[in-house]
C-alpha positions in Angstrom: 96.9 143.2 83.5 99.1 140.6 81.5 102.1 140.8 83.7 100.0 141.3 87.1 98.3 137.8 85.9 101.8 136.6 85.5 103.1 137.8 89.1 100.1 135.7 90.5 101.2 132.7 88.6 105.1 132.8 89.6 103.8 133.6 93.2 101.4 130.6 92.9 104.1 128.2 91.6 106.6 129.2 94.2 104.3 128.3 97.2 103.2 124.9 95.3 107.1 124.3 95.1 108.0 125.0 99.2 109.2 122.0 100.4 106.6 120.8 103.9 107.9 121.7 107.1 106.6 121.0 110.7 105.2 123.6 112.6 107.3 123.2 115.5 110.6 121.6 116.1 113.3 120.6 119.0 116.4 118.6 118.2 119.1 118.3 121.1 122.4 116.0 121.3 122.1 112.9 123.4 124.3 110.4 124.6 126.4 109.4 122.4 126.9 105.3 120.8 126.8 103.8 117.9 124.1 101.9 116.3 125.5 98.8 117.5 127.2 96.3 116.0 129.8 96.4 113.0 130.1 96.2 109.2 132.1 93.0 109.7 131.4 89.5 109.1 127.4 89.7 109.3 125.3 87.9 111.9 122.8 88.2 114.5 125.3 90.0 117.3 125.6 92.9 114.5 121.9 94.0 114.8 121.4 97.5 115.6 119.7 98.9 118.8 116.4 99.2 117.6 115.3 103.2 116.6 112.8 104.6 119.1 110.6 106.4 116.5 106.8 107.4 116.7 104.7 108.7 114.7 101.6 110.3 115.4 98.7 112.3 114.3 100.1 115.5 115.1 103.7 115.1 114.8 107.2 112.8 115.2 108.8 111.9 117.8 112.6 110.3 117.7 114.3 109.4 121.1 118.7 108.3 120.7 118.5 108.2 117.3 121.7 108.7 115.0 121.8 111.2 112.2 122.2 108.1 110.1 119.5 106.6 111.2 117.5 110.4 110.6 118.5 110.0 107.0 117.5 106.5 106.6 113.8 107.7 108.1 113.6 110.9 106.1 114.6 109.4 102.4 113.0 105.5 103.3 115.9 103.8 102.5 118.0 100.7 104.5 121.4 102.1 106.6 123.2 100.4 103.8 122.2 102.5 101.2 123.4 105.2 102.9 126.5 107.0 102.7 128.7 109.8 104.6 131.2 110.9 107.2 131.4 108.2 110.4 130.0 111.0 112.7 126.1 109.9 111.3 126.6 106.5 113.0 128.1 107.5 116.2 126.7 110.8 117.6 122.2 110.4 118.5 120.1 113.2 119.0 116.7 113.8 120.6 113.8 115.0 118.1 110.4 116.1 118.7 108.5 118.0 115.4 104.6 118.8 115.9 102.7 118.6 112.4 99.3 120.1 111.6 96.7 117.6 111.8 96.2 115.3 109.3 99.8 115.0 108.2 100.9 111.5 106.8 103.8 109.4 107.5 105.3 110.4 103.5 104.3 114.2 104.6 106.2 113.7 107.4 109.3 112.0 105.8 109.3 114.8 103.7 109.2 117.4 106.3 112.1 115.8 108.3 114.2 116.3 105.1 113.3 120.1 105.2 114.0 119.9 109.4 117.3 118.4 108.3 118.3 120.9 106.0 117.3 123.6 107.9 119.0 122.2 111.5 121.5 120.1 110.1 122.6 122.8 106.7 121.9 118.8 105.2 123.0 118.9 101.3 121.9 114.8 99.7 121.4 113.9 97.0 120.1 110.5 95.6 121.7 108.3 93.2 121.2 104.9 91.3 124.0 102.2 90.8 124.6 98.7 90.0 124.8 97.0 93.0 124.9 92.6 94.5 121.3 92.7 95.7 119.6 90.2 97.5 115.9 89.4 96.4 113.6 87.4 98.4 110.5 85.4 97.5 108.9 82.7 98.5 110.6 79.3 98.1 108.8 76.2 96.1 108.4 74.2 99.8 105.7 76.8 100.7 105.8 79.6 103.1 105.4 78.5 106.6 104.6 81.6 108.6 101.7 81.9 110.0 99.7 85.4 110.4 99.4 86.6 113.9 96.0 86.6 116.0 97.3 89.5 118.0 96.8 93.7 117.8 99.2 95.9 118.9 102.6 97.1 117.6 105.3 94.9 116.4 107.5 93.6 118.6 111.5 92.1 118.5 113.0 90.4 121.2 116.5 88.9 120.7 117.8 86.6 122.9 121.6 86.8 122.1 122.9 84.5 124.9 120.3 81.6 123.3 121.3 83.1 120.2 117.2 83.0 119.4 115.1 85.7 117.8 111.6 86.5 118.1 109.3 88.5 116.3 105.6 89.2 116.8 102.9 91.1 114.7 106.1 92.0 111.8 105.5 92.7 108.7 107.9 91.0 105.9 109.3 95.0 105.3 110.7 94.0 108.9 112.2 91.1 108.3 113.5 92.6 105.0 115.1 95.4 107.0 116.4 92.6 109.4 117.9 90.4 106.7 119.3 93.9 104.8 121.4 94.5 108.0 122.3 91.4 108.5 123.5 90.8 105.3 125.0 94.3 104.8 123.4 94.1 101.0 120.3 96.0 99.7 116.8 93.0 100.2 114.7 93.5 97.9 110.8 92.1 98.6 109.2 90.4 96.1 107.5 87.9 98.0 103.6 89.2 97.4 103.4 88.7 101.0 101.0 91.7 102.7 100.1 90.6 106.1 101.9 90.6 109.7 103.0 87.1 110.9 105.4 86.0 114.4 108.3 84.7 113.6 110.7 83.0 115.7 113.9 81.3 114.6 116.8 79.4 116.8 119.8 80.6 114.9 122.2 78.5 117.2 121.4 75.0 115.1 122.6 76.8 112.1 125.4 78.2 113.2 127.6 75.4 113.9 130.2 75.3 111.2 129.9 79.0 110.7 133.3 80.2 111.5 133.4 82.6 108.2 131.5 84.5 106.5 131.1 82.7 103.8 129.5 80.3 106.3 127.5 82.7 107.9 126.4 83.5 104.9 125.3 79.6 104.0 123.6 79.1 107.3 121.2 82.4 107.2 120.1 81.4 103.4 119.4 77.7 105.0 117.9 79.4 107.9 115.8 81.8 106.2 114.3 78.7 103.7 114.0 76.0 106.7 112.2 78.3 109.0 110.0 80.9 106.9 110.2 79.0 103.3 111.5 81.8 102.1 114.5 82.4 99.7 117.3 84.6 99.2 119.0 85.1 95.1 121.8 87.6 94.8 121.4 89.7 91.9 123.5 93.0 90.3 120.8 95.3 90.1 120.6 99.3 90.0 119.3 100.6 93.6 118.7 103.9 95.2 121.4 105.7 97.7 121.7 108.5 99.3 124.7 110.0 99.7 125.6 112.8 102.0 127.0 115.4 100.6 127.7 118.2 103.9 126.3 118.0 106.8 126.8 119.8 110.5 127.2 117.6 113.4 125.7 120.0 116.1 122.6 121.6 114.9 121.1 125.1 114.7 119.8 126.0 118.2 116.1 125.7 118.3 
């Protein structure tokens, strides 16, 4: 009786330990480019095409995405924090996973990692090191947003000819994600700041005298605490990355 007892527990624990999966999964190769943009001098022209990912109710749906960019989904981290071979950056792929009902977005981050594993024969692991952080809050001047009075989705259109940048119904976790990239450093939000504003910033009257990157650098700090009373500190603090330890290019046929 004692060891059938203990059968059931082991069985129990296993299943409580089996990492959540989607029901149903396709993952094809599409056209390759990469994300867009360098790790050079930062700036506007180095944003990223933006990743066309939905979630819904009953599943996740991820159109040209990079493996990198699967990663940076799957673990909730910034493309900066992660690391691997250059293939993540260059080749996209086409996912669609169906999810029982009910399923939240973490569920679902969690299941991609399984997907990724599975597909992919992804091995990651996460790790913490000192790193120059950026940390923004709100500057003494005051914050000069102002919420939005529209529903919908967010919204980000770039005008890089007018070297202008609009943003409607965002959230400061966007604009974190926007200044992380540009900056090529981890943000870190501490700004208190929960609602979703529109935001629109001409970066060509700061950009002058910004011929390197230590200018570049100058003029988005100035930018950032003119237009959104907002400010960037850099800080050495110990962040999360995930580092890729193997991973196939091509996946496991569905």
């Amino acid at each position: 009786m004692k060891s059938t007892l203990g059968i059931i527990l082991w069985v129990t624990a296993c299943a409580a330990q089996t990492a959540p999966s989607f029901d149903v999964a396709s993952i094809r190769a599409a056209e390759s480019a990469g994300r867009g943009g360098g790790r050079g001098m930062p700036g506007i022209m180095s944003l990223p095409r933006p990743a066309n990912i939905k979630v819904s109710p009953d599943g996740l749906t991820m159109r040209g995405v990079t493996f990198g960019t699967c990663i940076q989904w799957a673990y909730n981290v910034p493309d900066v924090q992660v690391t691997g071979p250059d293939w993540i950056d260059q080749q996209r792929y086409e996912i669609v996973a169906k999810a029982s009902a009910g399923a939240s977005e973490d569920q679902m981050r969690l299941m991609l990692q399984t997907l990724l594993a599975e597909r992919f024969r992804l091995k990651a692991h996460r790790t913490s090191k000192e790193t120059q952080t950026w940390v923004l809050t709100q500057a003494k001047s005051g914050f000069k947003l102002k919420e939005s009075t529209t529903e919908g989705e967010r919204s980000m259109q770039p005008d890089l000819q007018k070297m202008q940048l609009g943003m409607q119904r965002t959230a400061i976790s966007d604009l974190v994600g926007l200044l992380t990239t540009i900056l090529r450093a981890p943000v870190l939000d501490e700004t208190g700041l929960k609602g979703r504003y529109d935001v629109k910033i001409d970066i060509a009257k700061y950009m002058s005298d910004a011929n390197t990157p230590d200018d570049m650098l100058s003029t988005v700090l100035r930018g950032i605490q003119e237009e959104f009373g907002l400010k960037l500190e850099s800080k050495k603090l110990p962040i999360d990355f995930v580092v890729i330890d193997a991973a196939e290019k091509m996946p496991v046929e569905n």
